[in-house]
Kinemage of the C-alpha trace (Angstrom):
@kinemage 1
@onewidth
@group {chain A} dominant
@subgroup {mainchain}
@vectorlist {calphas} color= white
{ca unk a 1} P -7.440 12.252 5.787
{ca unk a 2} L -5.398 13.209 2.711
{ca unk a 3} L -2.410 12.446 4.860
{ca unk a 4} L -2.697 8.924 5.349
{ca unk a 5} L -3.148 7.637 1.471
{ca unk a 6} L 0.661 8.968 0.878
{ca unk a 7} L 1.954 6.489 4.101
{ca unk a 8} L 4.623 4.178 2.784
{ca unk a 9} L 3.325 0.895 4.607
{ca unk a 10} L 0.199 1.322 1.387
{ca unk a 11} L 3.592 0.264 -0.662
{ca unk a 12} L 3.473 -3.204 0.743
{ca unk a 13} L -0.047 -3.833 0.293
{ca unk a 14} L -0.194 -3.979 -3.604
{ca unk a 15} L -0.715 -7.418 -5.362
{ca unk a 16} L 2.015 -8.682 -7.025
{ca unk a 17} L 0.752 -10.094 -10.484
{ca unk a 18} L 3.713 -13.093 -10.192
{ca unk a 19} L 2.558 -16.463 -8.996
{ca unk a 20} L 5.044 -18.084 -6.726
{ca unk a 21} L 5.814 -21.345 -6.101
{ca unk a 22} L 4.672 -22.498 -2.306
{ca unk a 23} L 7.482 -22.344 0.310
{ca unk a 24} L 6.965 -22.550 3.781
{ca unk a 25} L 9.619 -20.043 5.006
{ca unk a 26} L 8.234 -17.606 2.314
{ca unk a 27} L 5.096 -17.806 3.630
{ca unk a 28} L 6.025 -17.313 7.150
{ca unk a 29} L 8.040 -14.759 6.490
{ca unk a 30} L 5.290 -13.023 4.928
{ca unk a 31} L 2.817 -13.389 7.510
{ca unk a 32} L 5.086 -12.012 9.841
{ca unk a 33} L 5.702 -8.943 7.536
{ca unk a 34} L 1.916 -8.696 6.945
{ca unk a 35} L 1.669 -8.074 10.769
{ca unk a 36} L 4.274 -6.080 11.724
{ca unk a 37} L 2.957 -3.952 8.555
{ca unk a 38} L -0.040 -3.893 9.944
{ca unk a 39} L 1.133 -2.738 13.487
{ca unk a 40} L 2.978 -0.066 12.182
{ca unk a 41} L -0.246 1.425 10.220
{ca unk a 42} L -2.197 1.284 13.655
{ca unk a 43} L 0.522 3.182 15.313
{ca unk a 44} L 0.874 5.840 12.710
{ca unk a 45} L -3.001 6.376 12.175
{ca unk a 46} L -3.407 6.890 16.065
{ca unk a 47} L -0.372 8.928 16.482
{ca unk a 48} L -1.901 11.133 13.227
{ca unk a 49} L -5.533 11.388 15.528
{ca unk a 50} L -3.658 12.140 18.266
{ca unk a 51} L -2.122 15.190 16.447
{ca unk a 52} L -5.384 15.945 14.529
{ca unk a 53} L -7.214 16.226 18.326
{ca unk a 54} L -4.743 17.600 20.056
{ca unk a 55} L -4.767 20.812 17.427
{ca unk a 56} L -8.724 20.424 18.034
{ca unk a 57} L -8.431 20.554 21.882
{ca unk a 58} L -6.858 23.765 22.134
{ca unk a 59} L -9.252 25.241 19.692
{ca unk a 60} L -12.396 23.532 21.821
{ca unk a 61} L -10.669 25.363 24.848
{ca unk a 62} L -10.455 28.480 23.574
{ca unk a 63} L -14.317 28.527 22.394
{ca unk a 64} L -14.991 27.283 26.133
{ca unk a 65} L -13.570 30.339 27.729
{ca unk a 66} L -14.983 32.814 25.348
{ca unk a 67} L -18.536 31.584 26.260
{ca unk a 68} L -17.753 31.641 29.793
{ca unk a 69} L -16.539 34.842 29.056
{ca unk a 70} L -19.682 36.144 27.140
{ca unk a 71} L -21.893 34.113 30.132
{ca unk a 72} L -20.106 35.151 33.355
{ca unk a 73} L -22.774 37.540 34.700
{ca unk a 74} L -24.828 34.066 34.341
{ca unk a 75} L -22.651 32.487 36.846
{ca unk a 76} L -20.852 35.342 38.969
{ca unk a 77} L -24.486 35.607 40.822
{ca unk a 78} L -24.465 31.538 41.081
{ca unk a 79} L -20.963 31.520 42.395
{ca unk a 80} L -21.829 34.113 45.254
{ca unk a 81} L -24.701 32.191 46.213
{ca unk a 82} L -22.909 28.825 46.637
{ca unk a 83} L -20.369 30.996 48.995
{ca unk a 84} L -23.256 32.259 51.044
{ca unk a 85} L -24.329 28.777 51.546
{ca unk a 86} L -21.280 27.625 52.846
């Protein structure tokens, strides 16, 4: 979503048009950045589904119960015959 492309973390991923000279620490501190980077993006896209389905649920529930609603002399009669039965 439209949401996601203004997250900070994109800040990080841009190339850098400066060559720099090898060094070891550099590079492992990178790495390490790159992954907690990473980590964090994972967390904040599945906390943002999370939200996005958990606005969907309640609208999902609320077109359950107005079928059952429209449908309930469908399954009054089915109800009453599975008490009989018992």
């Amino acid at each position: 979503g439209k949401e996601m492309t203004v997250d900070t973390t994109f800040e990080f991923e841009k190339r850098r048009n400066r060559p720099v000279k090898y060094n070891r620490e550099t590079m492992e501190t990178t790495l390490r950045a790159m992954k907690k980077v990473s980590e964090i993006q994972t967390k904040r896209q599945d906390m943002f589904y999370k939200m996005r389905m958990r606005a969907h649920k309640t609208v999902q529930r609320d077109v359950i119960r107005a079928e059952i609603k429209r449908g309930i002399e469908i399954l009054a009669p089915a109800a009453a015959d599975k008490e009989k039965a018992i």
